[in-house]
N, C-alpha and C positions, 0 to 999 in steps of 0.2 A: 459301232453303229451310232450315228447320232441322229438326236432327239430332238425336234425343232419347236421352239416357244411359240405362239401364235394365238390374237387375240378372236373370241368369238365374234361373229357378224353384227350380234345384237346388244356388242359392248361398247360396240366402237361407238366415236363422237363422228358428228357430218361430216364428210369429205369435202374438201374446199375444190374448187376447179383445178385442174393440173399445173404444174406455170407452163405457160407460152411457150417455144421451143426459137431459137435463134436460129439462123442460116447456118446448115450445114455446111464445116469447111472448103472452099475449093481444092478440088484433086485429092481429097481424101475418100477411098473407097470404103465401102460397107458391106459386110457378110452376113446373113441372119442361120446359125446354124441350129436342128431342132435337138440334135444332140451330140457332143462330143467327150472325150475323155479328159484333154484339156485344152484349154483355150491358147494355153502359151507354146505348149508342142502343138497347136495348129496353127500359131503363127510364125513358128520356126522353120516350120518344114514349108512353108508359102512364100513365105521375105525371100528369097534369092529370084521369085519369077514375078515381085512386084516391081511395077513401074513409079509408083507412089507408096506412102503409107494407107495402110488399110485396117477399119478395125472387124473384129470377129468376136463377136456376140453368140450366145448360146442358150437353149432354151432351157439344156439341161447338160450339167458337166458333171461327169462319171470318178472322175479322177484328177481332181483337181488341186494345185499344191501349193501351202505357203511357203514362208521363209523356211529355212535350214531343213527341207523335205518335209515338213508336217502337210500333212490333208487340208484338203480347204475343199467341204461339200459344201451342196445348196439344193433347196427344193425349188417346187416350182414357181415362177414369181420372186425370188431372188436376182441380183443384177452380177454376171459373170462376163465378163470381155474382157480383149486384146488387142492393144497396139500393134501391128506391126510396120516396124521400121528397119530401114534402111542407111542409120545415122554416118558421117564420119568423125571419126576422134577414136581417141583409147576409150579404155577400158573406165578408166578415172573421170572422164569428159560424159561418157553417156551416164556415169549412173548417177548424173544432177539432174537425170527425165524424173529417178525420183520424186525431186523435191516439186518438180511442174506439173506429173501425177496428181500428190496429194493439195499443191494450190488448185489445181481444176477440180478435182474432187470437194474439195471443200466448199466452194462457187458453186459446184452443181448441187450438193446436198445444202446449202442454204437459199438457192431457189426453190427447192421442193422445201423445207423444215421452214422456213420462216427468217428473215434477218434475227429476229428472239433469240430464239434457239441457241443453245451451249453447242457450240460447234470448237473443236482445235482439233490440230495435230501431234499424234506421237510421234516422237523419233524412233526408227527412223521411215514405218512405210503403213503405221496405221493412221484411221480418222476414228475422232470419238463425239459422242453424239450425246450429250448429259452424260459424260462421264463413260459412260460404256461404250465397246469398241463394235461402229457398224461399218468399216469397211475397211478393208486392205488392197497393199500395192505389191507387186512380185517385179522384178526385173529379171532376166533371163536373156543374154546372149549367146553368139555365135562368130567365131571370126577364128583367123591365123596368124603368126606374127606380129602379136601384142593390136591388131588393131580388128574391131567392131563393125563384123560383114553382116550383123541382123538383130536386132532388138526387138523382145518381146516386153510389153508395159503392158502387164496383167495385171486387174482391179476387179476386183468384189466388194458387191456392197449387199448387206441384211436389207433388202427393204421390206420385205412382208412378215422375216421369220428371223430368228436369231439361235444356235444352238443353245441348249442348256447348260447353265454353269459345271455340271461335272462333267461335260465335255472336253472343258478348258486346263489348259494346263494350270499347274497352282502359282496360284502369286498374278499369275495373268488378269487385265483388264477383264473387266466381264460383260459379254457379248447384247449387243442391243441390236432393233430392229427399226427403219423407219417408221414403219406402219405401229408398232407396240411405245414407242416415245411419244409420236405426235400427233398418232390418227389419221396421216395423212398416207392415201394408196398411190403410189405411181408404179406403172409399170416400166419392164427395164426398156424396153424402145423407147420412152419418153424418157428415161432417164439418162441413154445413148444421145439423144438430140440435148439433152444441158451438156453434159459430159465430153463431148467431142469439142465443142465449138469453144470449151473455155479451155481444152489441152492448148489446142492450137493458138489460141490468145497468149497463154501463159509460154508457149515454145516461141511464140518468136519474141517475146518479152527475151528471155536463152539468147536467141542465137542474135538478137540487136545490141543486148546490153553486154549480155555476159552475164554470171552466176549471180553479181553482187544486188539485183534488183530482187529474183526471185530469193534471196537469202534476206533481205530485210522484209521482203511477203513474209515468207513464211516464220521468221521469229515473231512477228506482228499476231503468228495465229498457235504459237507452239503453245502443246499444254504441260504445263506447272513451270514454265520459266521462271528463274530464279527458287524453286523450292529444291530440299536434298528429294535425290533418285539415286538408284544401283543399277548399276550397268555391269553384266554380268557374260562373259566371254570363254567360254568352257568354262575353266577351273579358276579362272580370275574373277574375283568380285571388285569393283569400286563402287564405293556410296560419296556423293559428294551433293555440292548447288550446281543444280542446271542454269550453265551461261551460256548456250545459245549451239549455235555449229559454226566453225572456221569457215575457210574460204571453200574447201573441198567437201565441205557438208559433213566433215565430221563430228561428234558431240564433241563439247567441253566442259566438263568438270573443272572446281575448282574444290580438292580432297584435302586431306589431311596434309600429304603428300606435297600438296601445291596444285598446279595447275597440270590439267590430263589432255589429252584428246584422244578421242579413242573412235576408231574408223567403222566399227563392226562391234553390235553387242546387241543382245536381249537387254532391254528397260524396264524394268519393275519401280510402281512406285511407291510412297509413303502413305498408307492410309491414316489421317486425323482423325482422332479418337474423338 
C-alpha cells in the first residue's frame, strides 16, 4: 500500500499563474480516460487501429508499472499518460524515444518549476527535481520479426504528491512532488498541453538529425556527469565516473577495469557526506 506525501492547503506559498500552453501537435490525437489499470496496456491494445499517434491520459491508474515490473501508483491530481505510436525501425532505433521522452519532460517541467529550479535527468528514464525523483519514463512495445509494430512511451510525473520514502526501494533516489518542491499546482491537462508539444519538437529534432542532437541535449542536462555512480545489473555491480551515453544511448563508465558501456542497469548514486 502506498502512502502519499502532501502539503497542507494552508502551508502552501501563492500559486503563480499556470504557464501558457503551446499549440497542440498536428494529427496527434488525445484520449482523456477517468480510470484505467494502465496507460501503457491501453496504449497497446489501441496502436494497431490508430491512424496517428495518440496520447492517453488518465485520471486515475489502478495498476500501473515501472521499470523491471515494479508498481507505479498515483493519487488523484498526479500526471499518468501514454504515447501511443506507431514507429518504424528496430528494437534498438525506437528506444532513443527514451531520451526525447525525458528532453520533453524536462522542457515541460521547467515551464511549470521555473528556468531556477534544479531540474536534470537520470539515466536512464527518470527526471529529478532538487535532487529527488518526480517523474518517470516506461517504454513498452509490440511487434514480430525483430521489428516495432507499436510503442508505448509511458510517463509519470509527482505533481501534487510524491510517495513516502519507505516506499522506495533502498539506495533509490527519494521521491518528490511538484507541488511539495515549488508550490506550484498544475494540473495534469495543463501539464498534457507542455508535454505533448515539446515530445513532438524533440521527435522530429530524432527523425531530422538523428540521435546525435538529442544525445548532446540530453548530456547538457544529465545528473552528476562526470561524478562516480554503480550501475548495478542483476548480480553485476560496476562503480565508476559517469562519461556520458554512446551513440546507442548506452551508459559509459570509465572503472577500474577501463572503459564499460553498459546497455541496461539500475543507477545508484554517491551520496556526499
Amino acid at each position: 500500500m502506498w502512502r502519499w506525501r502532501t502539503r497542507s492547503p494552508s502551508r502552501l506559498p501563492p500559486l503563480t499563474e499556470p504557464p501558457r500552453p503551446v499549440a497542440w501537435p498536428e494529427g496527434v490525437a488525445r484520449h482523456v480516460l477517468a480510470r484505467t489499470e494502465s496507460t501503457n496496456a491501453e496504449a497497446l491494445r489501441l496502436a494497431p487501429g490508430l491512424s496517428g499517434p495518440a496520447w492517453i491520459m488518465t485520471r486515475q491508474q489502478t495498476a500501473g508499472r515501472g521499470r523491471r515490473g515494479r508498481s507505479w501508483s498515483m493519487p488523484e491530481g498526479n500526471f499518468a499518460a501514454t504515447l501511443a505510436m506507431r514507429p518504424q525501425g528496430s528494437p534498438s532505433d525506437v528506444s532513443l524515444y527514451s531520451f526525447v521522452a525525458a528532453l520533453a519532460l524536462h522542457e515541460a517541467l521547467t515551464a511549470v518549476c521555473g528556468p531556477t529550479t534544479r531540474l536534470a535527468i537520470k539515466w536512464p528514464n527518470d527526471v529529478l527535481l532538487n535532487g529527488g525523483k518526480v517523474a518517470g519514463i516506461l517504454l513498452e512495445s509490440a511487434g514480430q520479426g525483430g521489428a516495432v509494430s507499436a510503442l508505448a512511451v509511458g510517463i509519470g510525473v509527482n505533481l501534487a504528491a510524491a510517495p513516502e520514502p519507505e516506499a522506495i526501494e533502498a539506495g533509490a533516489v527519494h521521491p518528490v512532488s511538484v507541488l511539495g518542491e515549488t508550490g506550484h499546482a498544475v494540473s495534469p491537462d495543463d501539464f498534457l498541453d507542455l508535454l505533448a508539444p515539446a515530445f513532438d519538437r524533440w521527435q522530429r529534432q530524432l527523425m531530422t538529425w538523428g540521435f546525435a542532437p538529442i544525445r548532446t541535449a540530453w548530456t547538457a542536462r544529465a545528473a552528476r556527469l562526470g561524478e562516480t555512480i554503480t550501475a548495478r545489473t542483476g548480480n553485476a555491480i560496476r562503480t565508476g565516473r559517469f562519461e556520458g551515453i554512446d551513440e546507442t544511448g548506452a551508459l559509459v563508465l570509465t572503472t577500474a577495469a577501463g572503459r564499460e558501456v553498459i546497455p541496461a542497469a539500475d543507477v545508484f548514486f554517491h551520496e556526499v557526506a
